[in-house]
Residue, then its C-alpha position, 0 to 999 in steps of 0.5 A: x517298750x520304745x528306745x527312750x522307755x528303755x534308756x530311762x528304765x536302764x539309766x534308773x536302774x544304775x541310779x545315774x542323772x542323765x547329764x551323768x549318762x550323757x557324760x559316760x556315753x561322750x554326748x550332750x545331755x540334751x541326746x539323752x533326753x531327746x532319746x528318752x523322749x522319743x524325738x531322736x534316735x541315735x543315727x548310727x548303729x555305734x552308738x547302740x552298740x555303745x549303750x548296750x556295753x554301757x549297760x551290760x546288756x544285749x543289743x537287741x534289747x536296744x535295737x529293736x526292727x524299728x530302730x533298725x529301720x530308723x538307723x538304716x534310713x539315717x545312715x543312708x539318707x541323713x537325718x531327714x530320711x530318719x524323721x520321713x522313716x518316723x513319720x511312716x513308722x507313726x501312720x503305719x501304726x495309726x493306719x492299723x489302730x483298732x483294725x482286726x489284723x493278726x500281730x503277724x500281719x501287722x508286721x508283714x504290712x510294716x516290714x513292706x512299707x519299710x522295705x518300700x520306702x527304702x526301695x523308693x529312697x533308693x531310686x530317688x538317689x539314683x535319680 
C-alpha cells in the first residue's frame, strides 16, 4: 500500500475531513490531499514521525524503503531531487512489469539504482 493509500485509510478510520487533518497536523489542505494522491511526500523525516504519533501508529507503517529514499533525496537534493527519485522509482517499477524475477531480486535491483542515484547526486554536488 502506498503513503497516500495509508493517510486516507488512517484519516477514514478516525472519521476526520482532510482539511480537519490538515488543521491537527499544522499544514494546508492542499498537502494532505497531494499525499493522498500521490503527487508529494513529506520531505522531511519529521513530519513522518509527526503523522505516526497523530495516529497512534509505528512509523514504519508510514516510512516505507520508498519513502525513505523519497525523504533522503529531498533532504539532501531539495524537491527536485525528490520528484528525479520518483521518476527512477516509477521506471524502476515499469523496467520489472511482467519480468520473471523473484521479490528478492526485485528489491536487490531497486535498493542499487537507488544507491546509485544518490552516489551520482552526490558526485555531481561535488562537482
Amino acid at each position: 500500500m502506498k503513503f497516500g493509500d495509508k493517510l486516507r485509510e488512517q484519516r477514514k478510520k478516525r472519521g476526520l475531513s482532510q482539511e480537519a487533518l490538515a488543521e491537527a497536523l499544522g499544514v494546508g489542505r492542499t498537502t494532505i490531499i497531494n499525499y493522498e494522491n500521490d503527487k508529494s511526500y513529506p520531505q522531511d523525516r519529521k513530519a513522518y514521525y509527526a503523522l505516526a504519533k497523530f495516529f497512534e501508529v509505528d512509523v514504519n507503517y508510514f516510512l516505507t524503503e520508498n519513502e525513505h529514499f523519497l525523504t533522503t533525496a529531498a533532504e539532501l537534493y531539495g524537491k527536485d531531487g525528490q520528484n528525479q527519485a520518483k521518476v527512477l522509482l516509477e521506471q524502476t517499477v515499469a523496467l520489472m512489469a511482467g519480468g520473471k524475477l523473484s521479490d528478492n531480486d526485485k528489491l536487490a535491483f531497486a535498493r542499487e539504482m537507488q544507491a546509485i542515484f544518490l552516489d551520482s547526486k552526490e558526485r555531481e554536488a561535488k562537482g
